[in-house]
Structures are given as C-alpha cells and as structure tokens.
C-alpha positions, 0 to 999 in steps of 0.5 A: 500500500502506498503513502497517504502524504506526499512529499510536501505535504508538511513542507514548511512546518515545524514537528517536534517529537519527544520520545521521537527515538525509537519504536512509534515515535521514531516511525511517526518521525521518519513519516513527517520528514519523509513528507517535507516537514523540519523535525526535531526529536527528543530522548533521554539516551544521546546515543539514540538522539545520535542515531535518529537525527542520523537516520533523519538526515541521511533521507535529506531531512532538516533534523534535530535533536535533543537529549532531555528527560520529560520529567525536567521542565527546564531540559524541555523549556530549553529544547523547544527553545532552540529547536523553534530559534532553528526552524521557528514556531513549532507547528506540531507536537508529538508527546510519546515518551512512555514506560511500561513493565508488566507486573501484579500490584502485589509486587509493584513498588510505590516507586515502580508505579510513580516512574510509570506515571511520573514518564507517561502522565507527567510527563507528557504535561511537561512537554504540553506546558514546555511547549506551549510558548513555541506552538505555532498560534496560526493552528498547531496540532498536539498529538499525545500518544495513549493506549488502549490500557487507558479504557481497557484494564489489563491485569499487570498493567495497573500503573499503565491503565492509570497513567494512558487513562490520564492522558486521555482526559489531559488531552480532552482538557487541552482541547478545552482551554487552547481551543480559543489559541487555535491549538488542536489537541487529540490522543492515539491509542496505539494497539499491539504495533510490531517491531516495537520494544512494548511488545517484546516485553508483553508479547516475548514468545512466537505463543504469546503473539499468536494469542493476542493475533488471534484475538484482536478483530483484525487478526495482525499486529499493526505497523508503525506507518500505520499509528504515523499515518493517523498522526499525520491525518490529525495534523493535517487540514483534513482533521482541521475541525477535530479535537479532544479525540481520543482515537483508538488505532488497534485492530480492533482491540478496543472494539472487544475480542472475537 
C-alpha cells in the first residue's frame, strides 16, 4: 500500500517529537520528514538522539535533536527553545515518551508505579506546558500518544491503565482551554504495533503473539506507518475541525475480542 502524504505535504512546518527515538515515535518521525516537514526529536539516551537525527538526515531531512528527560521542565523549556530559534514556531507536537513493565500490584513498588506515571502522565504535561510558548498560534496540532490500557484494564498493567487513562482526559482538557489559541489537541491509542520494544516485553514468545493475533478483530499486529499515518491525518487540514479525540488505532482491540 502506498503513502497517504506526499512529499510536501508538511513542507514548511515545524514537528517536534519527544520520545521521537525509537519504536512509534521514531516511525511517526521518519513519516513527517519523509513528507517535507523540519523535525526535531527528543530522548533521554544521546546515543539514540545520535542515531535518529542520523537516520533523519541521511533521507535529506532538516533534523534535530535533543537529549532531555520529560520529567525536567527546564531540559524541555530549553529544547523547544532552540529547536523553534532553528526552524521557528513549532507547528506540531508529538508527546510519546512512555514506560511500561508488566507486573501484579502485589509486587509493584510505590516507586515502580510513580516512574510509570511520573514518564507517561507527567510527563507528557511537561512537554504540553514546555511547549506551549513555541506552538505555532496560526493552528498547531498536539498529538499525545495513549493506549488502549487507558479504557481497557489489563491485569499487570495497573500503573499503565492509570497513567494512558490520564492522558486521555489531559488531552480532552487541552482541547478545552487552547481551543480559543487555535491549538488542536487529540490522543492515539496505539494497539499491539510490531517491531516495537512494548511488545517484546508483553508479547516475548512466537505463543504469546499468536494469542493476542488471534484475538484482536483484525487478526495482525499493526505497523508503525500505520499509528504515523493517523498522526499525520490529525495534523493535517483534513482533521482541521477535530479535537479532544481520543482515537483508538488497534485492530480492533478496543472494539472487544472475537
């Protein structure tokens, strides 16, 4: 299946993506660049910031990065300063900084379910309240990147659902109050995507994949361009009138097992 977006769909905008290193949020990346757009990633490990802003260029993007902890306003503050002093005003936002571990709440440690929180829910606050003040007023999208823990609890998962589920209602609050800035505000719930490391650790066997293949309306895992795709439709001129939209892309996960 070919490419939704062309070339120069997102020529002469401005993305920024934290979390923007690795997995989704590396794909959802590639895709803007691949599609004209300056992009700007951010992660806490300077190797992968290295290697993405690497990656991005060789394809002849303009591409920068910065290495930064989501839960350290000022590193962010400093971020999105110097990516909108490059490029200008930020005209997209993807907040997809995310941890998750499986484990029963007997066994999860005060400090274990506040490091999911502080990363997933907290942290994609900072990146909204850091960025604010660089976000194009002429009708920038944020796009917050969920899951379908946040409406479907999962055993093991109890950190994760209370987090995904705060981001959903932030993103609706958002959209409430930076409707009047012209600033779209939506979420994502990917499902199970391949070729990412949430998978691999909730899914590590050939046994464990086919069960969750086998149950998910669709019937395969999604890719990455998949989960891109939507994100780009949403900060396209297409979604102009959408936002406080929380939109499951999962196979139909959400929807329930067949």
């Amino acid at each position: 299946m070919g490419h939704l977006f062309n070339k120069d769909t997102f020529a002469d905008k401005t993305v920024f993506v934290a979390g923007g290193t690795s997995g989704i949020n590396l794909g959802i990346a590639e895709a803007f660049a691949d599609s004209g757009a300056n992009v700007a990633v951010l992660s806490r490990n300077q190797e992968k910031v290295a290697a993405a802003v690497d990656k991005l260029q060789s394809t002849g993007a303009n591409a920068l990065g910065f290495s930064a902890d989501v839960r350290d306003m000022a590193a962010l503050t400093e971020a999105f300063e110097a990516a909108s002093g490059e490029f200008g005003s930020i005209d997209i936002l993807v907040s997809g900084a995310a941890g998750n571990f499986p484990a029963l709440v007997e066994d999860l440690s005060p400090n274990g379910f506040k490091a999911v929180v502080d990363i997933d829910l907290l942290g994609t606050f900072n990146v909204v309240k850091a960025a604010f003040g660089c976000l194009s007023k002429g009708g920038a999208s944020i796009v917050n990147i969920s899951a379908p823990q946040s409406q479907i609890a999962q055993g093991m998962q109890a950190h994760v659902c209370a987090a995904k589920a705060g981001i959903d209602h932030l993103t609706r609050c958002l959209a409430i109050e930076w409707g009047q800035y012209n600033i779209r505000v939506n979420a994502i719930q990917p499902g199970p995507i391949d070729g990412t490391e949430g998978m691999e650790r909730l899914a590590p066997t050939p046994e464990a994949r086919a069960a969750i293949e086998s149950a998910l309306p669709l019937g395969r895992y999604g890719t990455k361009r998949e989960i891109a795709d939507l994100a780009m439709f949403l900060s396209s001129d297409a979604a102009r009138y959408i936002t406080g939209a929380v939109i499951p892309c999962d196979g139909g996960l959400c929807a329930g097992r067949k």
